[in-house]
C-alpha positions as CSV (number, residue, x, y, z in Angstrom):
1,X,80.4,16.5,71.0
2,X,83.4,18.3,71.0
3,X,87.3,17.3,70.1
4,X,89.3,16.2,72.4
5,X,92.2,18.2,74.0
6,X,95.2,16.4,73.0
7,X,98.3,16.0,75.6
8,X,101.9,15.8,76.2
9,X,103.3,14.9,79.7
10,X,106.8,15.6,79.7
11,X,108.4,14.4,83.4
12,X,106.5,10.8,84.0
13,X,107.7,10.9,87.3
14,X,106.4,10.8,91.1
15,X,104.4,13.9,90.8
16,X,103.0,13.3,87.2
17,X,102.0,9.5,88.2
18,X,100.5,11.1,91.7
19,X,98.8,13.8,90.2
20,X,99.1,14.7,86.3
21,X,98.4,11.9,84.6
22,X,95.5,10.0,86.7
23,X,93.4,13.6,86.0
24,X,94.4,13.5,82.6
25,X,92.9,10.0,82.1
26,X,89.8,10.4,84.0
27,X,89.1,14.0,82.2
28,X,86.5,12.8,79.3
29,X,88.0,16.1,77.5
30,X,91.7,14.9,77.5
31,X,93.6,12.7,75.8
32,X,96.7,11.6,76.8
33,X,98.7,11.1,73.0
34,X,102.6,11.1,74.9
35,X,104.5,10.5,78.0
36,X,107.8,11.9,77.7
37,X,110.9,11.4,79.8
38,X,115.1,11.1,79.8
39,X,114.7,7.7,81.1
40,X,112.9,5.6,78.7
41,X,111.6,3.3,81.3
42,X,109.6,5.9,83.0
43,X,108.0,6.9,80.0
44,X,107.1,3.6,78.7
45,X,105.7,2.5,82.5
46,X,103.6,6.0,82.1
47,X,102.3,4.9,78.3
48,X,101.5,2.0,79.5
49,X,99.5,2.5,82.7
50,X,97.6,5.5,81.3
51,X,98.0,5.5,77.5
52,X,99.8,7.5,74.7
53,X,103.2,7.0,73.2
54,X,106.5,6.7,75.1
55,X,109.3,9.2,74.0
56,X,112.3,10.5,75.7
57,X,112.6,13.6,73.5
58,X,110.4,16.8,74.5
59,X,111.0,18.2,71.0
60,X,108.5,15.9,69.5
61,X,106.1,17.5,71.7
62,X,106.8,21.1,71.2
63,X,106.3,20.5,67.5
64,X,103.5,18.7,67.3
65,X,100.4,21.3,66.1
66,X,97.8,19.2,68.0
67,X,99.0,19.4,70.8
């Protein structure tokens, strides 16, 4: 079995909830580990509905090294 792909959304919005993030969570090969937005509802609303943690800054994606 093979790892995982680990990712970062950054923009929860219309076309990441109509398109993005449902693939992600149906991909057996993908993990969803943040939703990232400016307005913190949005990304929490994304976290919630398809999993992963809810940040507003995009930095904290950039630098992660598993992602």
């Amino acid at each position: 079995m093979s790892e995982k792909i680990k990712i970062g959304v950054i923009g929860c919005g219309r076309i990441a909830h109509a398109a993005h993030l449902p693939s992600y969570k149906n991909n057996s090969d993908a993990e969803i580990v943040y939703c990232c937005d400016l307005i913190k509802e949005k990304a929490e609303k994304a976290a919630k509905e398809y999993g992963g943690k809810a940040i507003t800054d995009y930095k904290i994606i950039l630098n992660d090294p598993e992602i």
